[in-house]
FIKOLZA-1660 file (N, C-alpha, C; in steps of 0.1 Angstrom, whole numbers, plus 5000, padded with zeros to 4 digits):
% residues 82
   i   px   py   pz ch aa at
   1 5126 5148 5001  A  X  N
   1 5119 5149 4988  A  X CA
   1 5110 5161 4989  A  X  C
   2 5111 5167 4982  A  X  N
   2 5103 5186 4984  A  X CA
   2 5092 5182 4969  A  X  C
   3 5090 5173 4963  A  X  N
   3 5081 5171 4949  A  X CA
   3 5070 5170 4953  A  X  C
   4 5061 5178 4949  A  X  N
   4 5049 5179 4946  A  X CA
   4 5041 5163 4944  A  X  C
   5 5032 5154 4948  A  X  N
   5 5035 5145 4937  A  X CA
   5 5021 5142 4929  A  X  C
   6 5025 5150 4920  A  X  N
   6 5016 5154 4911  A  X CA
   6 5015 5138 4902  A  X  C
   7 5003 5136 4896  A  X  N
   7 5003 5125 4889  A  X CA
   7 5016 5118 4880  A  X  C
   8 5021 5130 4873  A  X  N
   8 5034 5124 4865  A  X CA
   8 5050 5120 4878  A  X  C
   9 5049 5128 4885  A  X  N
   9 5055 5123 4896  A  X CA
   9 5051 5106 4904  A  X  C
  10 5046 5108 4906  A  X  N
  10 5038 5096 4915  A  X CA
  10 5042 5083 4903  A  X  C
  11 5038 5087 4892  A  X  N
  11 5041 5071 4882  A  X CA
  11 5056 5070 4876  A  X  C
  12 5061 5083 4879  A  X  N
  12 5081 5082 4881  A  X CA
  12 5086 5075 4890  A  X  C
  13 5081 5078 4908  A  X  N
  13 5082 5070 4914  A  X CA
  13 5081 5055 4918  A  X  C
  14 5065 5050 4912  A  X  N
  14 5063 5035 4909  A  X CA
  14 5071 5030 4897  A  X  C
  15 5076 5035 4887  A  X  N
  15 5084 5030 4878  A  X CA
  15 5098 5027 4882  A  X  C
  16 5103 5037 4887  A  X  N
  16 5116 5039 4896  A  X CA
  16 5118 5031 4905  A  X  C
  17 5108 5021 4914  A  X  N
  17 5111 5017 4928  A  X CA
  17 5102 5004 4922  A  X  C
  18 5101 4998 4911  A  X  N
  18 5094 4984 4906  A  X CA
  18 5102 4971 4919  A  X  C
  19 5095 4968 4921  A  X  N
  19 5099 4954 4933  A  X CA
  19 5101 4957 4945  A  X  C
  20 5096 4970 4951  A  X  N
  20 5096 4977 4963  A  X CA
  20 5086 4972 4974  A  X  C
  21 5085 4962 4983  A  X  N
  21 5078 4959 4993  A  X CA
  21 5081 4962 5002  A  X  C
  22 5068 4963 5013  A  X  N
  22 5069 4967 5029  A  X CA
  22 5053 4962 5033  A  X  C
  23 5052 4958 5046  A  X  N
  23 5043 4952 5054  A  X CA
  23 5041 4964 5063  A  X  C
  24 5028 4967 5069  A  X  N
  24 5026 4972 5079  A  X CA
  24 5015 4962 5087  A  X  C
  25 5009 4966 5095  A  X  N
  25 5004 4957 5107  A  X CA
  25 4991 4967 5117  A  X  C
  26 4984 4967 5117  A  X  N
  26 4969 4977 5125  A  X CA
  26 4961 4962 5134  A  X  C
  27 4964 4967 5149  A  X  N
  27 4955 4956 5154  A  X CA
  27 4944 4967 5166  A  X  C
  28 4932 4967 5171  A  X  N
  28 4927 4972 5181  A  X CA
  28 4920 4961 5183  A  X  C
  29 4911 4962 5196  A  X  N
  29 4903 4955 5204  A  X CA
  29 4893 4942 5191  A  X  C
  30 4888 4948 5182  A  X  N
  30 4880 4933 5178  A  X CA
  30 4885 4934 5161  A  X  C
  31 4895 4938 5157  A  X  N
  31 4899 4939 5142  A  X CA
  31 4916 4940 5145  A  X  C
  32 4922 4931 5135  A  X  N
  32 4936 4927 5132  A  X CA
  32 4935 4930 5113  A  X  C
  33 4949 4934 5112  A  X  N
  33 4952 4932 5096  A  X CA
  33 4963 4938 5093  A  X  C
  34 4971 4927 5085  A  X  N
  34 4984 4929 5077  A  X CA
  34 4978 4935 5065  A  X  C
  35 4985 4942 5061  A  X  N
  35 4989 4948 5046  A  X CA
  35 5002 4948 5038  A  X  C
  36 5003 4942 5027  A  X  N
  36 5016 4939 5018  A  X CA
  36 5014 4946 5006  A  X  C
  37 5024 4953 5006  A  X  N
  37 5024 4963 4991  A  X CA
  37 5033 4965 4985  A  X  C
  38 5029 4963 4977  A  X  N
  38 5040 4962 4961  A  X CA
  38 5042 4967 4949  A  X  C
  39 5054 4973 4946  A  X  N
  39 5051 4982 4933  A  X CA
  39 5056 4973 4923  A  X  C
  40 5045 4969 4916  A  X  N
  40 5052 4961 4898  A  X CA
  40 5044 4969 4889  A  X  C
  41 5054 4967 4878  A  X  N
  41 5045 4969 4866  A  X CA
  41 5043 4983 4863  A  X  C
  42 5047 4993 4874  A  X  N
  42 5040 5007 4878  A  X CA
  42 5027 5012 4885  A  X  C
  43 5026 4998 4894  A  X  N
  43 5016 4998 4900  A  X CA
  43 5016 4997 4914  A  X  C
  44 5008 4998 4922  A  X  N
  44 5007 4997 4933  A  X CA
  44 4997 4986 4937  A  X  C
  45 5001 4974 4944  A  X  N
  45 4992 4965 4944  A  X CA
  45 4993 4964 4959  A  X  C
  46 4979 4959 4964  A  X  N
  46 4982 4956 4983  A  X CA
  46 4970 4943 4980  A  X  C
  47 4977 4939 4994  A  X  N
  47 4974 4926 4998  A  X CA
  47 4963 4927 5012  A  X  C
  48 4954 4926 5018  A  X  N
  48 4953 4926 5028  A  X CA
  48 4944 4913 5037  A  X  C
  49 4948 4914 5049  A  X  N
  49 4946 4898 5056  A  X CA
  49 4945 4905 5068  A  X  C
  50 4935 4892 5073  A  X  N
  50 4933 4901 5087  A  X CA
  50 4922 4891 5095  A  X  C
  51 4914 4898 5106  A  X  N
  51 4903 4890 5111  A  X CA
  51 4899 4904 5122  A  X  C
  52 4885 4902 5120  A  X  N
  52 4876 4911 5128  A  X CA
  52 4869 4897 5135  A  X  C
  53 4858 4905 5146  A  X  N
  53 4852 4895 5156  A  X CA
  53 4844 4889 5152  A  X  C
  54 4838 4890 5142  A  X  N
  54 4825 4879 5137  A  X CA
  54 4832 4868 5138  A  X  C
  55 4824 4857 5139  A  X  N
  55 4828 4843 5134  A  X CA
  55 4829 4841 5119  A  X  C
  56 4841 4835 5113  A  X  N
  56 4842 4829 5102  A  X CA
  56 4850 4844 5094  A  X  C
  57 4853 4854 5104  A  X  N
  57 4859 4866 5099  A  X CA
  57 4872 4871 5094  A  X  C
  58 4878 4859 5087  A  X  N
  58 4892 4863 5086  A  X CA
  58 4884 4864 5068  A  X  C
  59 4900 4876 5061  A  X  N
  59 4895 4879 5050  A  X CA
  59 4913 4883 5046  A  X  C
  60 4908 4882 5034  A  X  N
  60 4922 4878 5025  A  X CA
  60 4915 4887 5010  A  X  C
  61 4923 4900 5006  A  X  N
  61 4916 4906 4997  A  X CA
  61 4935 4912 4992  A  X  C
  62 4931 4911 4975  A  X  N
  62 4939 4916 4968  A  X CA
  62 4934 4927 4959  A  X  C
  63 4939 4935 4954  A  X  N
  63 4935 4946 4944  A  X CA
  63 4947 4954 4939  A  X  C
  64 4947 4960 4929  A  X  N
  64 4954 4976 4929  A  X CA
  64 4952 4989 4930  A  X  C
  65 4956 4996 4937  A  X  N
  65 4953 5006 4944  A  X CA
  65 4949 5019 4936  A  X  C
  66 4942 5026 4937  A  X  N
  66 4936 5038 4932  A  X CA
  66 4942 5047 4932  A  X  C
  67 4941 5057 4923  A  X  N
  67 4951 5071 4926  A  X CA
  67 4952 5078 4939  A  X  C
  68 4939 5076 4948  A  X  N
  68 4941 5081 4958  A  X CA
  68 4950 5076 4970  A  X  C
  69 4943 5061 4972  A  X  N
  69 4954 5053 4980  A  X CA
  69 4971 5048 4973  A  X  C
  70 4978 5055 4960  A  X  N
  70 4987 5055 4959  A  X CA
  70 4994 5064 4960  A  X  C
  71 4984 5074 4959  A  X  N
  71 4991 5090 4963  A  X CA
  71 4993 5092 4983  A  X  C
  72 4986 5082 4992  A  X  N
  72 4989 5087 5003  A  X CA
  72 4996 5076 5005  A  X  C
  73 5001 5066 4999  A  X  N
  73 5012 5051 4998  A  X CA
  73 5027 5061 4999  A  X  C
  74 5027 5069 4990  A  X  N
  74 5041 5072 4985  A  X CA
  74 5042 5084 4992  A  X  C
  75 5035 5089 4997  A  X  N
  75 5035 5103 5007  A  X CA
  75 5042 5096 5021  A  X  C
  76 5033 5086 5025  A  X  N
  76 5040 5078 5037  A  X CA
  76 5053 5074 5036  A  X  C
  77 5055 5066 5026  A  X  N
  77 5066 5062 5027  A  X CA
  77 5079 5070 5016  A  X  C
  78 5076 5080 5012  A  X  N
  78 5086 5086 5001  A  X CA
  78 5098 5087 5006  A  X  C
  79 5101 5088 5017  A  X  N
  79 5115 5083 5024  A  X CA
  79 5121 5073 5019  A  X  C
  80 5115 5064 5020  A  X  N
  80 5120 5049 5020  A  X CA
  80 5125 5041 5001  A  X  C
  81 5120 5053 4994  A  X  N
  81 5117 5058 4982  A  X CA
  81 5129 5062 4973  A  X  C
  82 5136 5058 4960  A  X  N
  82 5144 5061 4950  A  X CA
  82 5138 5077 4945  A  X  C
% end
């Protein structure tokens, strides 16, 4: 893919690839966390779950992703990508 991905790019992409999931996984010494991401709607939605060392530290957070973290979502994975 050689595209620029300029904003009207980037929401061709999420339109184009609607029901597109992938997990990744980041563990070091006192912090663990999955991340699940998914394009609906033309959106970019993540999931993330995890546990750091405090007590009582596990955390489970949902949102939709920002133009920034969807612009470096689809740069990572544009491969994997329609």
């Amino acid at each position: 893919m050689g595209l620029r991905l300029t904003r009207a790019v980037r929401q061709q992409l999420l339109d184009n690839n609607d029901g597109f999931t992938i997990s990744t996984y980041y563990e070091e010494k006192n912090f663990r966390e999955q991340r699940d991401y998914s394009i609906k709607d033309g959106k970019l939605h993540i999931r993330a779950r995890g546990k750091t060392s405090w007590a009582d530290s596990h955390f489970d957070d949902e949102w939709v992703a920002d133009e920034d973290e969807t612009h470096r979502f689809l740069y990572r994975h544009k491969d994997e990508l329609v």
